[in-house]
C-alpha positions in Angstrom: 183.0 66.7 63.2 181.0 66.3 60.0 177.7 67.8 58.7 175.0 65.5 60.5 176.8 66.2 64.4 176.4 69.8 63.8 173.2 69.8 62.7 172.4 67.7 65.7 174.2 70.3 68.2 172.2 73.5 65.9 168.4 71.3 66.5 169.4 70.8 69.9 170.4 74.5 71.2 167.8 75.5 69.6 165.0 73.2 71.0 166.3 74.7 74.2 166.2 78.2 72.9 162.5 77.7 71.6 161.9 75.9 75.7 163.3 78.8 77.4 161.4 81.5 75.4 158.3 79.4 76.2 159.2 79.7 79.8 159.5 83.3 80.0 156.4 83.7 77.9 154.9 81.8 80.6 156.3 84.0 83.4 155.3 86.8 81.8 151.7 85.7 81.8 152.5 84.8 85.5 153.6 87.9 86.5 151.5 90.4 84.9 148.6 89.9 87.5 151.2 89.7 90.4 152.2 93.1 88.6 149.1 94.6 89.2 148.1 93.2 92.6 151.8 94.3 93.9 150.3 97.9 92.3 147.3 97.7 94.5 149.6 97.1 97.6 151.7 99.6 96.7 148.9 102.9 95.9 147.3 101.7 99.1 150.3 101.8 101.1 149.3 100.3 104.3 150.6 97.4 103.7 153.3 98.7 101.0 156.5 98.3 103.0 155.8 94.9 104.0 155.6 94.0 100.7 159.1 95.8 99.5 160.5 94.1 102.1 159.9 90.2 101.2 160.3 91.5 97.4 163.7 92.3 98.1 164.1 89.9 100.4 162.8 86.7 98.7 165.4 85.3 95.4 162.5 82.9 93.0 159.5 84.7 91.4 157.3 82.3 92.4 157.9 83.4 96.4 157.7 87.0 95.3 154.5 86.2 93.4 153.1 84.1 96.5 154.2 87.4 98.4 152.0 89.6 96.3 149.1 87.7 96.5 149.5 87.3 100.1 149.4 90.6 100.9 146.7 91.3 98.8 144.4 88.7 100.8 145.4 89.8 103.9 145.0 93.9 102.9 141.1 92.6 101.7 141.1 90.9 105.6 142.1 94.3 107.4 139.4 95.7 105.2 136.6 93.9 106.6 137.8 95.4 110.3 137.7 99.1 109.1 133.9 99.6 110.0 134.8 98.1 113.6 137.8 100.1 113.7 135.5 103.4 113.0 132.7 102.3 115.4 134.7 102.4 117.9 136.2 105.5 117.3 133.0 107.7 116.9 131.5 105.9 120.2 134.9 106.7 121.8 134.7 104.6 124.6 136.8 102.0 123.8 139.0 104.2 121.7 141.6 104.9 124.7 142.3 100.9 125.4 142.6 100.4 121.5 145.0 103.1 121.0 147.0 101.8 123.8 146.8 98.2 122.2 148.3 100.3 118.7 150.9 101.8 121.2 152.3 98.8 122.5 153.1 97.0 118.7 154.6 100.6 117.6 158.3 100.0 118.8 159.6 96.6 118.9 162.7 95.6 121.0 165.8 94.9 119.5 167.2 91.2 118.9 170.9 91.9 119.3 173.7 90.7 121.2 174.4 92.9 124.7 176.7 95.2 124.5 178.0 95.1 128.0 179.2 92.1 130.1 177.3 92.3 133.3 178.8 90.9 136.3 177.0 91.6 139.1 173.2 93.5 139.3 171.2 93.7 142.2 167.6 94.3 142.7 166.3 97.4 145.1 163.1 98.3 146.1 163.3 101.2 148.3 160.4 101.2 151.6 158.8 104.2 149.1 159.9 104.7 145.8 161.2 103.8 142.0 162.8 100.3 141.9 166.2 100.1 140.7 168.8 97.9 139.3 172.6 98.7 140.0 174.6 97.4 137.5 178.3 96.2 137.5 179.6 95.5 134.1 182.7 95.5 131.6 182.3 97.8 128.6 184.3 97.3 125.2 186.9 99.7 124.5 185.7 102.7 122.9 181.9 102.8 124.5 180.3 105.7 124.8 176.5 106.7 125.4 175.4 110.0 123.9 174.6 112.5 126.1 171.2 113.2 124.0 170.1 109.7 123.6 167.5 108.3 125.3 167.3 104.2 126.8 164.3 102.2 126.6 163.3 99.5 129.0 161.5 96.8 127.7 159.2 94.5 129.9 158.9 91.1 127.6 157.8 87.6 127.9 154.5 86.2 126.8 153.7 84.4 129.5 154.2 87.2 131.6 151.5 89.6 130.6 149.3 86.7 130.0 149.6 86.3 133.4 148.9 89.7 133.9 146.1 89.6 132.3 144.6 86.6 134.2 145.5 88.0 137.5 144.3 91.6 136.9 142.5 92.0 133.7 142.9 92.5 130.0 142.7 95.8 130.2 144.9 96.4 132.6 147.7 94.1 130.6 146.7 96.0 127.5 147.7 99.5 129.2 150.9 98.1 130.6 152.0 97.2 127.4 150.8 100.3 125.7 152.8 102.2 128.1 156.6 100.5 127.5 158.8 100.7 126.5 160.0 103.0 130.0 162.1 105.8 128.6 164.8 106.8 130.6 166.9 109.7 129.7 170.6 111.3 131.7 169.9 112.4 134.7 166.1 111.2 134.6 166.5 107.7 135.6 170.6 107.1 134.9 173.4 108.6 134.8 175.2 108.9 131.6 178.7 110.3 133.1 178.7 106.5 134.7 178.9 104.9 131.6 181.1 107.1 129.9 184.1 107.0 132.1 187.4 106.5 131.1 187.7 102.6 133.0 186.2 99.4 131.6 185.2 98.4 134.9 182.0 100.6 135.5 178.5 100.6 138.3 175.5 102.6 137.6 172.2 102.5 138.3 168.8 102.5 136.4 165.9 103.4 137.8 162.3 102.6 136.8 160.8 105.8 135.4 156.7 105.5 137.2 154.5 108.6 137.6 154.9 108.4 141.6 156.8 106.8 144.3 155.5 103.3 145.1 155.4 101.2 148.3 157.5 97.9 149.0 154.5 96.6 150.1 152.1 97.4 147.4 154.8 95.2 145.3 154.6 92.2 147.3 150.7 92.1 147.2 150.7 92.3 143.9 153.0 90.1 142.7 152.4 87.4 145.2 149.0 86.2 143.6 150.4 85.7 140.5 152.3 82.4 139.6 156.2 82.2 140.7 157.8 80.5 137.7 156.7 82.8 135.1 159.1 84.0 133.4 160.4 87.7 132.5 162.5 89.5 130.2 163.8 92.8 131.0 165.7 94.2 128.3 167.6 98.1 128.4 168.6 99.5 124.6 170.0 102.7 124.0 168.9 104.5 120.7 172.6 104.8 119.6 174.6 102.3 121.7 172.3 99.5 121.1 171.2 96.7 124.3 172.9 97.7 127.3 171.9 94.7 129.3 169.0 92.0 129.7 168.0 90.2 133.0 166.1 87.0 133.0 163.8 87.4 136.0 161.4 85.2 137.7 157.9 86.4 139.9 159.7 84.9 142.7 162.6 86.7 142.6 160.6 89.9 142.9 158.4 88.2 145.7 161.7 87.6 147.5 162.5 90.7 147.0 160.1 93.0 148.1 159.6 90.6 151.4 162.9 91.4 152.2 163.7 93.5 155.1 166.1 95.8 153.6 164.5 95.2 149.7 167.3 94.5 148.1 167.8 91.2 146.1 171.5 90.0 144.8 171.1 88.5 141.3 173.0 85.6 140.1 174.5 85.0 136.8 171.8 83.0 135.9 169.9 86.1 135.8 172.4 88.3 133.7 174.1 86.5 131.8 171.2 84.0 130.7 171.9 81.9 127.4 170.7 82.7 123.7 168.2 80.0 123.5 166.9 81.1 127.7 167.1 84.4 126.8 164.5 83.9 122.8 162.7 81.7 125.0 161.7 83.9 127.1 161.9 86.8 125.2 160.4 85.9 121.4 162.0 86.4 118.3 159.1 87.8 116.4 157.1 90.7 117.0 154.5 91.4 115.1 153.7 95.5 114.7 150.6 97.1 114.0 149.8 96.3 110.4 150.2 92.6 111.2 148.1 92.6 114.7 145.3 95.7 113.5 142.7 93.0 112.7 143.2 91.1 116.1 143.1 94.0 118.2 140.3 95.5 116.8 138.9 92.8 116.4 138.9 91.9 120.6 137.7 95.5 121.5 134.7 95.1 118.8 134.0 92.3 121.0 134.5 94.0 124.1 132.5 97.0 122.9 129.3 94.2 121.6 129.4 93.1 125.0 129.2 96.8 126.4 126.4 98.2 124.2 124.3 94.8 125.0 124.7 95.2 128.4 123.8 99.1 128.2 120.8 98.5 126.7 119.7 95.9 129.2 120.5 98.5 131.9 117.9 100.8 129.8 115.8 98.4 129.2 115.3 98.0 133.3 113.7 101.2 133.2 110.4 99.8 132.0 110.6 97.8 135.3 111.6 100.9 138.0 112.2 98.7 140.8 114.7 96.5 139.4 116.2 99.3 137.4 116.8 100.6 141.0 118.6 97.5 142.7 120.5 97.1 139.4 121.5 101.0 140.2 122.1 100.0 143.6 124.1 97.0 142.6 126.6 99.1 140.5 127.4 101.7 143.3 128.3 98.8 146.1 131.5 98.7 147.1 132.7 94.9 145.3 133.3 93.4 148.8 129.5 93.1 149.2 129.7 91.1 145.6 131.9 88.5 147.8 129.6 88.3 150.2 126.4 87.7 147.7 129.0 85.2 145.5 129.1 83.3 149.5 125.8 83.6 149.8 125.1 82.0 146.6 126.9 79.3 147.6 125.4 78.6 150.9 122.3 78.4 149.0 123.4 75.9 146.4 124.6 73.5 149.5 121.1 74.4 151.6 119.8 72.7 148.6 122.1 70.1 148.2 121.4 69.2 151.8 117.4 69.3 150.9 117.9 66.9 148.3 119.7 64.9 151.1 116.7 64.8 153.0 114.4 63.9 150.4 116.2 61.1 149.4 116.7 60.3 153.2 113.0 60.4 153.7 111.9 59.0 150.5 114.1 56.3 149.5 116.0 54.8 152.8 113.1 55.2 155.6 110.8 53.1 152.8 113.7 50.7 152.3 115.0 50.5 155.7 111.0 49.6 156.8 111.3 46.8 153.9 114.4 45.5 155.8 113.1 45.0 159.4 109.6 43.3 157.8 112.1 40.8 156.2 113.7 40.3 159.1 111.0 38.9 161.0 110.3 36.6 158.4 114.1 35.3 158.0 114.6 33.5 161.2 116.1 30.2 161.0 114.7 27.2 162.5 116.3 27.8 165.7 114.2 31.1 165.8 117.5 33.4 165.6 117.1 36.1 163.2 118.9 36.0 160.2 122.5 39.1 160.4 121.7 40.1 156.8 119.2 42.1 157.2 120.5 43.6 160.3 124.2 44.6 159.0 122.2 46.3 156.0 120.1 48.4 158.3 123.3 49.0 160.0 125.0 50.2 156.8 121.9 52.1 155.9 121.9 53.9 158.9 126.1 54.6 158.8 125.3 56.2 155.5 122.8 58.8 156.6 125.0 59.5 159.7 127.7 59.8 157.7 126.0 61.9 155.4 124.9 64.4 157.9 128.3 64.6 159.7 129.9 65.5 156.2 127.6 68.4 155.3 128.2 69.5 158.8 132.4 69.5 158.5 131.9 71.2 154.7 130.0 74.4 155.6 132.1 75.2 158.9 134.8 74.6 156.8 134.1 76.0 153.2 132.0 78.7 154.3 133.8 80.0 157.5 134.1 83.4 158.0 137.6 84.3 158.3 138.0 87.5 156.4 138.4 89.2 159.1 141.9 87.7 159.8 145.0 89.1 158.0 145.8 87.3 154.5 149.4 86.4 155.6 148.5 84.3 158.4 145.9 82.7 156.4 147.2 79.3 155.5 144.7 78.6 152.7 146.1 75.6 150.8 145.7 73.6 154.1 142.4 74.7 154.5 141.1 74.0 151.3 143.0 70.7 151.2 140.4 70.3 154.6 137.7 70.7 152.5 138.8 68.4 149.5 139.7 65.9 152.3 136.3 66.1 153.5 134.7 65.7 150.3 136.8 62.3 149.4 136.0 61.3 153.2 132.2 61.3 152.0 132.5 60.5 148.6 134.4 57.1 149.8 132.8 55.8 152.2 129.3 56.5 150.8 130.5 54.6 147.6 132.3 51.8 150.0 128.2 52.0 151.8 126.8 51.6 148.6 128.4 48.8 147.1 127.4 47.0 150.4 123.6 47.4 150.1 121.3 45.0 148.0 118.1 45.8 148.5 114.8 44.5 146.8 113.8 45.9 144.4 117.8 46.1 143.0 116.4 49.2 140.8 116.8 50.5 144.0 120.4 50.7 144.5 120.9 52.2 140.6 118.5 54.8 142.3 120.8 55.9 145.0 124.0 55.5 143.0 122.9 57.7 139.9 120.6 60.2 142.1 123.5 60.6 145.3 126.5 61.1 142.5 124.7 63.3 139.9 123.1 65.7 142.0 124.8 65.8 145.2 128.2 65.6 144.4 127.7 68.0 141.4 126.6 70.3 143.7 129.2 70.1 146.0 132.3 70.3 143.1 129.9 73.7 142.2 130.2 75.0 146.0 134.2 74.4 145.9 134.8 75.8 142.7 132.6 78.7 143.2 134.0 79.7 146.6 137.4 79.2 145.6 137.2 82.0 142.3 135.8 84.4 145.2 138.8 83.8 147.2 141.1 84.6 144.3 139.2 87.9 143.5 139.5 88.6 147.6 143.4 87.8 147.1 143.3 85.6 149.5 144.3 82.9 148.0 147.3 83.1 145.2 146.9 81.8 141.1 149.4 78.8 142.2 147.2 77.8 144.9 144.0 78.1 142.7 145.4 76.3 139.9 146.7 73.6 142.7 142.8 73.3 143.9 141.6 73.6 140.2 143.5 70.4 139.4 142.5 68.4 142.4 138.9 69.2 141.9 139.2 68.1 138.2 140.9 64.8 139.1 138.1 64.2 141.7 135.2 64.6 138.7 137.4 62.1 136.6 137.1 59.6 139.3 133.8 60.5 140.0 132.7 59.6 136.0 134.9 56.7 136.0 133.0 55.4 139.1 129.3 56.7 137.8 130.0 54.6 134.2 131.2 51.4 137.2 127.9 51.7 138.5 125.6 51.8 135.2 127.5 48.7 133.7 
């Protein structure tokens, strides 16, 4: 090698020397504020160990540094919910649902595999009492549950409690999940000598820790309103042992269940031995704990609590007026099947003016036309002196309508609006009779549309008249009734979500082709 090569090799090494010090110059610069905002996350410590973690988890500096900064915008977000978070602690009122919110991210279930190899589980609930799950499994050699542990049961699936929620209230959700996981302990809820035999083969049962006994019964009611194929996850982890078992459950399964005569359901292995991807489908593989959800659950009850105080100082505010103050008063104390009955009445009232419209139109619009139609008919006679059919078949059609009209209303409010709370909810069969009322509702809907499309009076503004006047207001009206009565049935449980959401749909179909038909009539 002579003289010129390696003085090549020495400029080149050391162009990449002079690069490379650049570069870390440059990273130094870089991470010198990261430095400092990763101090800032670190003095203020609530969200100091989520940063440790992705700083020891993440391998470039340039994801570390995104890290910092990250968690320095998102520390500056829960910032902004402190004074909510400290309003409502001093008014104290929404402070218990809050803490129960806090409570429910505080332990987060466990994302192993099972320990034990179920092979059979069925599903008890007793006539009066805790519901239970007896277990048949294979343990691995060498198990044993500590005699001081304690198991948690966990209650998961997102759907689930957002079904909940719908069906009974956020609140009510909120608390549930506040309340898990249910800790069971030996002899308070299982039996530890069970599991700790000396055979691989072992049956034991676990039973639902609750404050008192509950009734079959209750259970059914309950669960029957709510939708069938949602989804649960019910998952049993010892603090030492780790998951003991999950079951993949459905509402129905429970429904079945507790209609049962004996209560007792017999699980399949589609239940117990459910697949990885069923099992994080149904279950989640993220939870987030209460650094990461703080701002949204504070943020909901600030909400909550706005609505409250506004509606406290409208109830104040009625004092200037004493007698309304009074009926408001009077309001609050009634027992909420009298708010069924005002919802129903509300109703009636919305059809009694439907039907007045009706008459209006009746009187004002098809006597005037009608009239028109038997002065032309005396002057349409042919030269043989017979009178011309036109006329006739439109009066005919005219007076179909209005006949039709009034036999519709008629079949809608016995139907819609009859009384029959006082027969019990299981003989009820409600989708039939609210498919009665849709079914009277297309009857009308058709065959005025099939009446109108047959009329050409004179003026023609006329018939634009009846088509935009009959479908915006009356059959408005009418999807308001349905819709209206059936929420109050669902908050009288007697109808179920699945049945509601069934009606929901068909109502909403019905006001596509209602639109579809109103923009066929203004072209």
């Amino acid at each position: 090698m002579n003289t010129f090569e390696t003085g090549l090799d020495f400029y080149e090494a050391a162009a990449v020397h002079r690069f490379e010090t650049w570069l870390q110059a440059v990273y130094v610069l870089l991470d010198i504020p990261c430095l400092l905002v990763a101090i800032i996350v670190y003095v203020t410590i609530w969200r100091a160990s989520t940063l440790h973690k992705e700083l020891w988890t993440l391998t470039r500096a340039r994801d570390r540094r995104r890290a910092s900064f990250l968690q320095l915008l998102l520390l500056f977000r829960d910032l902004l919910f402190v004074i909510p978070f400290l309003i409502i602690v001093c008014t104290l009122f929404r402070l218990p649902m809050l803490v129960l919110g806090f409570m429910g991210k505080m332990k987060k279930p466990s994302l192993a595999q099972t320990t034990l190899e179920v092979t059979g589980c069925d599903m008890i609930f007793p006539e009066k009492g805790k519901p239970t799950f007896r277990i048949k499994a294979r343990k691995p050699n060498n198990f044993e549950v500590p005699r001081h542990s304690k198991c948690s049961l966990f209650v998961l699936g997102k759907r689930f409690w957002e079904e909940v929620g719908l069906r009974f209230g956020g609140s009510i959700a909120t608390a549930g999940q506040g309340m898990l996981p249910n800790t069971i302990a030996d002899k308070r809820g299982m039996n530890y000598e069970v599991l700790n035999v000396a055979s691989n083969e072992i049956e034991f049962d676990v039973q639902v820790q609750a404050p008192q006994d509950i009734k079959r019964s209750a259970i059914h009611n309950n669960l029957k309103t709510m939708s069938p194929d949602v989804p649960l996850c019910l998952q049993l982890e010892n603090s030492e042992a780790g998951i003991l078992f999950i079951l993949i459950l459905q509402i129905r399964d429970m429904v079945d269940c507790a209609a049962s005569a004996d209560g007792i359901a017999h699980l399949t292995n589609q239940h117990f031995n459910a697949g990885t991807n069923r099992i994080n489908e149904v279950r989640g593989t993220e939870y987030s704990g209460i650094v990461d959800c703080f701002y949204i659950l504070v943020g909901m009850e600030f909400v909550k609590w706005c609505i409250d105080i506004f509606h406290v100082c409208l109830f104040f505010a009625l004092i200037a007026i004493p007698w309304r103050w009074i009926q408001c008063v009077i309001i609050l104390l009634e027992h909420p099947t009298k708010w069924y009955v005002r919802i129903d009445n509300q109703c009636i009232g919305m059809m009694e003016h439907a039907h007045a419209l009706f008459v209006r139109l009746h009187d004002f619009l098809f006597e005037p036309t009608l009239n028109d139609l038997i002065k032309d008919t005396t002057l349409n006679m042919n030269l043989e002196g017979v009178i011309s059919q036109r006329s006739n078949h439109q009066s005919h059609v005219i007076n179909e309508w209005c006949e039709r009209m009034r036999k519709g209303f008629y079949e809608f409010e016995q139907e819609l609006f009859d009384d029959d709370s006082n027969r019990p909810v299981d003989k009820l069969d409600t989708t039939l009779h609210i498919e009665m009322n849709l079914d009277t509702y297309d009857y009308v809907v058709k065959h005025t549309a099939q009446a109108l499309s047959k009329i050409k009076p004179n003026p023609p503004a006329t018939a634009a008249l009846i088509s935009d006047f009959f479908q915006m207001q009356m059959i408005l009206f009418w999807l308001k009734c349905l819709q209206t009565n059936i929420n109050m049935r669902l908050l009288e449980n007697r109808i179920s979500w699945e049945h509601h959401a069934m009606v929901q749909e068909q109502i909403h179909l019905r006001q596509v082709e209602f639109r579809t038909r109103m923009d066929g009539f203004r072209m």
